[in-house]
C-alpha positions as CSV (number, residue, x, y, z in Angstrom):
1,X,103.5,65.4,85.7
2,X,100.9,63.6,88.4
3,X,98.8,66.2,90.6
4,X,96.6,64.6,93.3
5,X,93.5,66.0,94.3
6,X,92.7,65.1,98.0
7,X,89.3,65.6,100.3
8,X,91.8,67.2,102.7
9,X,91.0,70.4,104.1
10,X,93.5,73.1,103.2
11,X,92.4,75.0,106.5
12,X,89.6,75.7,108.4
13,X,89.5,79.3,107.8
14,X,86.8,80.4,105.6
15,X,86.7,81.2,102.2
16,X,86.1,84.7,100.7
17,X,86.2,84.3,97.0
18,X,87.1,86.7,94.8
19,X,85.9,90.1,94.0
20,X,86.5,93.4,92.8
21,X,86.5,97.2,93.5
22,X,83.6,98.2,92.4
23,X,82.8,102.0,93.3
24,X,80.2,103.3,91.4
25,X,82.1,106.2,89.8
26,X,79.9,106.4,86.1
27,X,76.9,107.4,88.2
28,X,78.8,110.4,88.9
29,X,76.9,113.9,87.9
30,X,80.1,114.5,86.0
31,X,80.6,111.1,84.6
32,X,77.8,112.4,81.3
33,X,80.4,115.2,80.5
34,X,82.4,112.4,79.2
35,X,79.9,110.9,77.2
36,X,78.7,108.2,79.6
37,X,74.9,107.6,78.3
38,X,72.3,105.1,80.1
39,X,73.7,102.3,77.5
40,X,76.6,102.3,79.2
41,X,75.6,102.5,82.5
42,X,73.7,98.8,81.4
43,X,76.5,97.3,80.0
44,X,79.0,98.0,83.3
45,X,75.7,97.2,85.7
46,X,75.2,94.0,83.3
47,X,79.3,92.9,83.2
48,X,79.4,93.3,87.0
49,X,75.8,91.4,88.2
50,X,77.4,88.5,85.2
51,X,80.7,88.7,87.4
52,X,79.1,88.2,90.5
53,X,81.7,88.7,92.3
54,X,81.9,87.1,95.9
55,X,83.0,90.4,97.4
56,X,83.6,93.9,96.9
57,X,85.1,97.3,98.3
58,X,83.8,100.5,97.6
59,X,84.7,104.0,98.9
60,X,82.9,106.2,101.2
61,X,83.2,109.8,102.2
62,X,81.9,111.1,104.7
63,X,81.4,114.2,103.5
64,X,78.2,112.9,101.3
65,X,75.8,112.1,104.2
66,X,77.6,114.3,107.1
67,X,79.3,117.6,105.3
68,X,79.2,119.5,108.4
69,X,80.9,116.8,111.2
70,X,78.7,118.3,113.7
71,X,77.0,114.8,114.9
72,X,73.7,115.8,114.3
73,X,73.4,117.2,110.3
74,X,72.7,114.7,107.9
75,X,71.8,114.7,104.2
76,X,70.6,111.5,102.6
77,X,69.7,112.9,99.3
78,X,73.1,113.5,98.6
79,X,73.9,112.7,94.9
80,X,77.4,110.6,95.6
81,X,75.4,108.9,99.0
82,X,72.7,107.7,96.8
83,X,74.8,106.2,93.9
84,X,76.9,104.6,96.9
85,X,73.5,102.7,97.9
86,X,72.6,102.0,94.3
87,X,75.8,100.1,94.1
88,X,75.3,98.6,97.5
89,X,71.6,97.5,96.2
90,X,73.1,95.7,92.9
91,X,75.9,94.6,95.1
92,X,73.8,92.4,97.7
93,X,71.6,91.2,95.3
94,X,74.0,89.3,94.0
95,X,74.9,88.1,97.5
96,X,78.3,89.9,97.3
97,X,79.8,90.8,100.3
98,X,81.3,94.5,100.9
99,X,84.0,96.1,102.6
100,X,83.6,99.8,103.0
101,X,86.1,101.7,103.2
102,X,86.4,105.2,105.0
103,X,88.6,106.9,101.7
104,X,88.1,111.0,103.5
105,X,88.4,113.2,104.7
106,X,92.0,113.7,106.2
107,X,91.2,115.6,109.5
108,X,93.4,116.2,112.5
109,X,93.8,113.5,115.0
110,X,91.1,114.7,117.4
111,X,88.6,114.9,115.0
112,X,89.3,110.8,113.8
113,X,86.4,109.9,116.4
114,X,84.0,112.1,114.8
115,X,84.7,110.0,111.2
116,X,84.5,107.1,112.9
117,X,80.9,107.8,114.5
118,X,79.3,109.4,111.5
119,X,80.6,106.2,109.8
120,X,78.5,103.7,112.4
121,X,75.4,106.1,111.8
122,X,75.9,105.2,107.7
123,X,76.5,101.7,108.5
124,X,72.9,101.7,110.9
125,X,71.0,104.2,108.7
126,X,71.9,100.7,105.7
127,X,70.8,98.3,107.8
128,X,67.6,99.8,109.8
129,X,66.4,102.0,107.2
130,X,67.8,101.0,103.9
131,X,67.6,97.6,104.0
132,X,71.0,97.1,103.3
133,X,72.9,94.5,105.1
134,X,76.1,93.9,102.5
135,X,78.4,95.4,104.5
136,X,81.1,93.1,106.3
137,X,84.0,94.9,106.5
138,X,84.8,98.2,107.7
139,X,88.5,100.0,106.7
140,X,89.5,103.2,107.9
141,X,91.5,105.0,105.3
142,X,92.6,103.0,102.4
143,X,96.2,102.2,102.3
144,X,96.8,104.3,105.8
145,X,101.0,103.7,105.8
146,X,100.6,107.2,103.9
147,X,99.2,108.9,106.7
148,X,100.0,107.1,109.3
149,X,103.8,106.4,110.3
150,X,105.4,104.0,112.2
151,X,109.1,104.5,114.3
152,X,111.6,102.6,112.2
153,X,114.7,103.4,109.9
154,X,112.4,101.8,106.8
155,X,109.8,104.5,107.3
156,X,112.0,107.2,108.3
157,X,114.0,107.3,104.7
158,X,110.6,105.9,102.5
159,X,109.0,109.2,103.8
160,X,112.0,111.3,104.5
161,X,110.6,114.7,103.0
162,X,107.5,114.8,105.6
163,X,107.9,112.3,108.2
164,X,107.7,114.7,110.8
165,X,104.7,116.3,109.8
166,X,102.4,113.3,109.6
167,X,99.9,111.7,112.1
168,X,101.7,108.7,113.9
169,X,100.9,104.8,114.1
170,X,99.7,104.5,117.9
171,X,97.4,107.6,116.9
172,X,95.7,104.6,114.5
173,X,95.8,102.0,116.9
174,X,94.2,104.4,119.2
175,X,91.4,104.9,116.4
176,X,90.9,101.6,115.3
177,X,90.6,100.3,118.8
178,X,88.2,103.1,119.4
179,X,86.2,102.0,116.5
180,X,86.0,98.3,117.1
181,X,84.5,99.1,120.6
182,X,82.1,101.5,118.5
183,X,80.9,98.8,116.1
184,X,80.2,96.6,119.3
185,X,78.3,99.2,121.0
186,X,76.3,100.1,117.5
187,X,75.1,96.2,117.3
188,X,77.6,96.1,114.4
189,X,79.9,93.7,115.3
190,X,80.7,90.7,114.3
191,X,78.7,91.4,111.3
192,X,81.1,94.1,110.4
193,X,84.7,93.9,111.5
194,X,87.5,96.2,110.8
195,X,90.1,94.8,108.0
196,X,93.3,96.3,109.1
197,X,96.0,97.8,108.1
198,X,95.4,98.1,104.4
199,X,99.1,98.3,103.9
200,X,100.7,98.7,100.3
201,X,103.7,99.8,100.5
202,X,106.4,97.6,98.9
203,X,107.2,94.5,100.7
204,X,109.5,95.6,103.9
205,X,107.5,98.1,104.5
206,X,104.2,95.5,104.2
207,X,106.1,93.1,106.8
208,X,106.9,95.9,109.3
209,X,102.9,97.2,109.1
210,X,101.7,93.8,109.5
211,X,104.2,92.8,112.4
212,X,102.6,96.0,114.1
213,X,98.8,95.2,113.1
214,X,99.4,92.0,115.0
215,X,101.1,93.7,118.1
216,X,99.0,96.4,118.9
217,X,95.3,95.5,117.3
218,X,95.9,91.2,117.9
219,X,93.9,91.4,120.6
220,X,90.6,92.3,118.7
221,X,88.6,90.1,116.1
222,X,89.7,91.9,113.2
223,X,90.2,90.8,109.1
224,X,94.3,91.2,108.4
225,X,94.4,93.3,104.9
226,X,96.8,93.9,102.2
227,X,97.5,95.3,99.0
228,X,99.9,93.7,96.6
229,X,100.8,94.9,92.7
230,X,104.4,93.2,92.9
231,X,105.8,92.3,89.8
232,X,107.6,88.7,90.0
233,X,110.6,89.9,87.7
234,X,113.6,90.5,89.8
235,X,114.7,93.2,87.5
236,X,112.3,95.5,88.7
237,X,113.9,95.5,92.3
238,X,116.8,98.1,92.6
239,X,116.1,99.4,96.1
240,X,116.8,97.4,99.2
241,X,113.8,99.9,100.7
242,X,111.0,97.4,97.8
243,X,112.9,94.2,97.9
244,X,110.4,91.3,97.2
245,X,111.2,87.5,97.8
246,X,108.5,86.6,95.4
247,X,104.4,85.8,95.6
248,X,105.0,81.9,97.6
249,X,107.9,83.4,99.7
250,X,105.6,86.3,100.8
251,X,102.3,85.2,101.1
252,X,104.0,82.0,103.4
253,X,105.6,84.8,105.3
254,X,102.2,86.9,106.4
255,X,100.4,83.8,106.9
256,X,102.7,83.0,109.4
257,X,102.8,86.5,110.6
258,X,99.1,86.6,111.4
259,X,98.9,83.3,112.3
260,X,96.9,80.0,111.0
261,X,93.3,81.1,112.6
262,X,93.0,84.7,111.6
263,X,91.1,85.7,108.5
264,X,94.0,86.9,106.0
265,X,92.5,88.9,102.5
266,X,94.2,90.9,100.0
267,X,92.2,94.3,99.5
268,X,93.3,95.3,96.5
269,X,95.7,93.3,93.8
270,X,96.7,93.5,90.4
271,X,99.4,93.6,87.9
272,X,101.7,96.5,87.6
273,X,105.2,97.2,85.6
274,X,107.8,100.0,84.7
275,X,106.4,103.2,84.7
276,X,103.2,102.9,86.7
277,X,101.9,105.2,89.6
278,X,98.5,105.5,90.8
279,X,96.2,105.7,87.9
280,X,98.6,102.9,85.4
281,X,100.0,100.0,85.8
282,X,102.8,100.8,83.3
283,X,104.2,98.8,81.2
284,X,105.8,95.2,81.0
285,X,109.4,93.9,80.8
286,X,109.6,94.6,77.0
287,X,107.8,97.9,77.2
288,X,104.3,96.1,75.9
289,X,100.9,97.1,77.1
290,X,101.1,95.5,80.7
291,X,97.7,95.0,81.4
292,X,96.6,94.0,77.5
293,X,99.2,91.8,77.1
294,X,98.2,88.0,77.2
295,X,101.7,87.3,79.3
296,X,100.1,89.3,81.7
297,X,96.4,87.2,82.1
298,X,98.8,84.2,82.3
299,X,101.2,85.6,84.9
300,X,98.4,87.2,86.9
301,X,96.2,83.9,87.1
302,X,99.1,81.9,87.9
303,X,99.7,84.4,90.7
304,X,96.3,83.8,92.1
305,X,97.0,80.0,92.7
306,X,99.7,81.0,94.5
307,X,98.4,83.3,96.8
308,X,95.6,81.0,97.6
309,X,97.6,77.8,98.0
310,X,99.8,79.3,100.4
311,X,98.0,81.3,102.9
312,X,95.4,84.0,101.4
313,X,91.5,83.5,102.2
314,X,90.3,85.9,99.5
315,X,91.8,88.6,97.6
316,X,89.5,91.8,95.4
317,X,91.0,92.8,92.5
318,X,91.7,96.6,91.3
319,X,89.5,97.4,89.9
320,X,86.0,96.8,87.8
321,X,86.5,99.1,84.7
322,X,88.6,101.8,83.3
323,X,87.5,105.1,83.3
324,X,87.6,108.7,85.3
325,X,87.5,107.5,89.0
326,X,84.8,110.2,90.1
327,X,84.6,111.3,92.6
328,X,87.9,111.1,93.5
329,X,90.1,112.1,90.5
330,X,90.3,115.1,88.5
331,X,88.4,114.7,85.3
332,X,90.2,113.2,82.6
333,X,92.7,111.5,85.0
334,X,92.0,107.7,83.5
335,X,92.1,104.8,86.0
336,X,93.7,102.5,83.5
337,X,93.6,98.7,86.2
338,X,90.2,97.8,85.1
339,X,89.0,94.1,83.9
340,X,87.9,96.0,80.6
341,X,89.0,99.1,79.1
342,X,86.8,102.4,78.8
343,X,84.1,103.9,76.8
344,X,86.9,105.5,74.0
345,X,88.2,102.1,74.0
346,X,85.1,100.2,73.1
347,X,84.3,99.2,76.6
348,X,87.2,96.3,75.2
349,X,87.6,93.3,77.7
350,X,91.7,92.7,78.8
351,X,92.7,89.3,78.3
352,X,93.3,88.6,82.4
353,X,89.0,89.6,82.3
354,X,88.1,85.8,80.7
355,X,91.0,84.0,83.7
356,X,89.6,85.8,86.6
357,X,85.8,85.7,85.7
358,X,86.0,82.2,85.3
359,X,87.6,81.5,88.7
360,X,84.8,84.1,90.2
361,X,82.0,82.1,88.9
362,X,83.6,78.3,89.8
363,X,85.2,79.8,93.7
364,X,82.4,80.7,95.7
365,X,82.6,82.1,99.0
366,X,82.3,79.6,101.8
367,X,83.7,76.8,100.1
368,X,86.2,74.4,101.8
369,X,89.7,74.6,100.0
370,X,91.4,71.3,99.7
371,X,95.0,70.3,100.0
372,X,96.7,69.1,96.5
373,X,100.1,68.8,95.1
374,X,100.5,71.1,92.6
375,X,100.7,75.3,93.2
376,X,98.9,75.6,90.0
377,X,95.9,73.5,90.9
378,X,93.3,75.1,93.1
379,X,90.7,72.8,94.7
380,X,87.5,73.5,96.8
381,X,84.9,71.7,98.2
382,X,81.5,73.6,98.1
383,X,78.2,72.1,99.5
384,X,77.2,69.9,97.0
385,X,79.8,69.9,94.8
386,X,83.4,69.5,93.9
387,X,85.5,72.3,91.5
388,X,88.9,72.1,90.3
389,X,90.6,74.4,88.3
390,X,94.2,72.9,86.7
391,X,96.3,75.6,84.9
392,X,98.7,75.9,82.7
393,X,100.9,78.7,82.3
394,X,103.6,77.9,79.7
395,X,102.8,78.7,76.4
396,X,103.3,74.9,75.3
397,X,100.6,72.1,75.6
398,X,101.5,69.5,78.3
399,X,100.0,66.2,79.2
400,X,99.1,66.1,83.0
401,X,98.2,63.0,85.1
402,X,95.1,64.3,87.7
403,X,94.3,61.7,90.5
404,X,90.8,63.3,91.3
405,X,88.8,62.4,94.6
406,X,85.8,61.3,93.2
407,X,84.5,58.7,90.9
408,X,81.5,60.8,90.0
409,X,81.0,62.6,86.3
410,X,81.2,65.9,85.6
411,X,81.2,68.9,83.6
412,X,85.1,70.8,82.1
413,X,85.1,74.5,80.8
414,X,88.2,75.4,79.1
415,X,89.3,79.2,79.0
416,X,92.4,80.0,76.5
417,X,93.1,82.2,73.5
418,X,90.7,80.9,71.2
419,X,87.9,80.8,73.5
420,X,87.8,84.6,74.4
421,X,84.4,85.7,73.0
422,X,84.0,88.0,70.4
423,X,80.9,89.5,70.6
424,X,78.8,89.7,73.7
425,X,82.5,89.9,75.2
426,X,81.2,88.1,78.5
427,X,82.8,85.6,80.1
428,X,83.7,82.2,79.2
429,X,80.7,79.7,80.4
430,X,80.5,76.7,77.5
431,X,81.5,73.3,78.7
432,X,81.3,69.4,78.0
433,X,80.8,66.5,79.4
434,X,83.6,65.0,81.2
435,X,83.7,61.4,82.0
436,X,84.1,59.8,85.5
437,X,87.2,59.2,86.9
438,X,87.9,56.1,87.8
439,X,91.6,55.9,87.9
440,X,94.4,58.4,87.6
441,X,93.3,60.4,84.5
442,X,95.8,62.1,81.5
443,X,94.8,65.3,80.5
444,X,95.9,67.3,77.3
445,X,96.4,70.7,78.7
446,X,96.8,73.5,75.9
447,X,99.4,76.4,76.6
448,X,97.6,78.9,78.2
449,X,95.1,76.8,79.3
450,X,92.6,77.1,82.4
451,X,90.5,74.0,82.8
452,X,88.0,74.0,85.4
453,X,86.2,70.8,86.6
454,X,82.9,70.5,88.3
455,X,81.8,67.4,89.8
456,X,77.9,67.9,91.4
457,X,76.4,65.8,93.5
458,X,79.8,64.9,95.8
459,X,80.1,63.9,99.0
């Protein structure tokens, strides 16, 4: 197998990276009662400022600045506000760029423009009196299909018991409009721009949001957002309501939706299986531990190729860690999608943790992706140097022919099972030399296998 590597531009879009959600939810009051001590509040802080992720999204409620809604009460001490701007602190000192999103309250329709002012009074109290300028995205209500319904026979039988009796789509166009014309009046914009709709969904339901995102909010300079957590085994699919065409097929599909100049970024993404709901991702085809499961780093990472071969200009995986997702779970409900498994659990590391930081560290945001001809190759041109990552996702080794575009030296790190540290458990940063190319080159690719390739100094 030959994959060339050109100096072609993929697009001209920007590059977002990748990143995580990152909510600060063992700062929490209640987060001790579960034994959380300052020794583990070090090792999360440390795992995440090592991760360095190129973005973020973190949760907001109103309610911990502005309990009243009365446009004029605000309380700045509050416990949840100020572990919010600890995290945003941490968060832009490692140049990590943030999407905020509005999680509550749920309040009638008329009271939406009172949520979306207190929200520009947060987002100027962090720049003009914090110091805080990480923000860059704003989203209002994560995942708002749920509230917010659209007119079609899709959404009319996915949400048959209570369609009725929920708030409408035009009464979110009519907010989100309302709130991009607030962000421009606040000074706000284009440093912060909506990311819209947020839509998770399963995929027919994703198409239909996104078809209306582009109708009715096209007009504005906003960031198109999506979640996706589909599973690529056709098995899964019984309902016509959550057919899926597969990662390629889809993520061709909204690009073209949204068109080739508009930032495109999937919110939230992971893995999940049989079995799973909000808090789990289930469990595989063979009833193994999904997101522990080796099959599962490998399907996952190969996913990511995909997604950014074909379309996606960043995606922000769910989520940082395990644990009790205070404030906004009951305690003892586990968030069980986390890069590394909770305190009872030895603060363990999942196998897809050692993939994805590696890609973190070598993808940075504002890098140019460039055009090659393989899906699982991943190429990007960043100021002053070149990366390529090259995987492979079959469990056997194979021998693959690389044409690289530069005749410069370099540097490989290799991330497989066998290289998964055992005892500081971070991630994988060891490489070797790697000669200059100078022709087409083979390369001996172990199953499993993510090889990464740094070339500095190119031009």
């Amino acid at each position: 197998m030959t994959i060339r590597i050109t100096a072609d531009p993929l697009r001209a879009r920007p590059f977002h990276g990748f990143g995580v959600q990152a909510d600060p939810i063992f700062l929490h009051p209640d987060a001790s009662q579960s034994g959380i001590t300052p020794a583990d509040l070090t090792l999360v802080e440390t795992r995440l400022r090592v991760l360095r992720p190129a973005n973020a999204r973190l949760f907001v409620d109103v309610r911990w600045f502005h309990p009243a809604l009365d446009g004029t009460t605000y309380e700045w001490n509050h416990p949840n506000y100020q572990n919010l701007l600890h995290q945003l602190r941490v968060l832009e000192s490692l140049g990590t760029a943030v999407n905020l999103v509005l999680f509550e309250p749920r309040t009638p329709v008329d009271q939406l423009p009172r949520l979306a002012e207190a929200m520009m009074i947060l987002l100027r109290r962090l720049l003009d009196t914090e110091g805080v300028g990480a923000v860059r995205w704003l989203t209002l209500y994560n995942e708002p299909d749920s509230q917010f319904v659209h007119d079609s026979p899709l959404a009319r039988e996915i949400f048959a018991k209570d369609y009725d009796t929920r708030k409408r789509w035009d009464d979110f166009v009519n907010w989100s409009r309302a709130t991009h014309a607030l962000l421009q009046r606040h000074g706000l914009y284009p440093r912060i721009r909506l990311a819209t709709p947020d839509c998770v969904w399963g995929h027919p339901m994703r198409v239909e949001r996104l078809k209306l995102a582009v109708r009715d909010l096209g007009d504005l300079d906003v960031t198109y957002s999506y979640h996706h957590y589909n599973p690529e085994w056709p098995a899964f699919y019984t309902s016509p309501l959550y057919a899926y065409p597969g990662i390629e097929a889809e993520t061709r599909l909204f690009r073209e939706l949204v068109g080739p100049d508009r930032e495109l970024i999937i919110w939230e993404t992971n893995a999940a299986g049989q079995h799973f709901n909000h808090l789990s991702p289930g469990v595989g085809p063979h009833g193994e531990d999904l997101l522990g499961s080796l099959a599962n780093a490998v399907d996952f990472t190969a996913k990511i190729f995909t997604m950014l071969n074909h379309g996606v200009d960043g995606l922000c995986l769910w989520c940082l860690s395990d644990g009790v997702y205070l404030p906004f779970v009951k305690p003892h409900h586990v968030m069980e999608f986390g890069l590394w498994r909770d305190k009872p659990h030895g603060w363990e590391p999942r196998p897809y943790y050692y993939y994805f930081a590696a890609l973190t560290h070598a993808f940075r945001p504002g890098a140019q992706l460039l055009r090659v001809t393989d899906t699982n190759t991943l190429a990007a041109r960043h100021a002053d140097s070149l990366t390529v990552a090259i995987f492979n996702p079959t469990a056997t080794e194979r021998h693959i022919t690389a044409e690289f575009p530069t005749t410069r030296p370099g540097t490989r790190l290799v991330v497989r099972p066998g290289t998964f540290p055992t005892t500081d458990r971070l991630p994988v940063t060891d490489t070797t030399p790697f000669p200059a190319p100078s022709g087409p080159l083979e390369l001996p690719m172990a199953g499993q296998e993510l090889s990464i390739f740094t070339f500095p100094e190119w031009t």
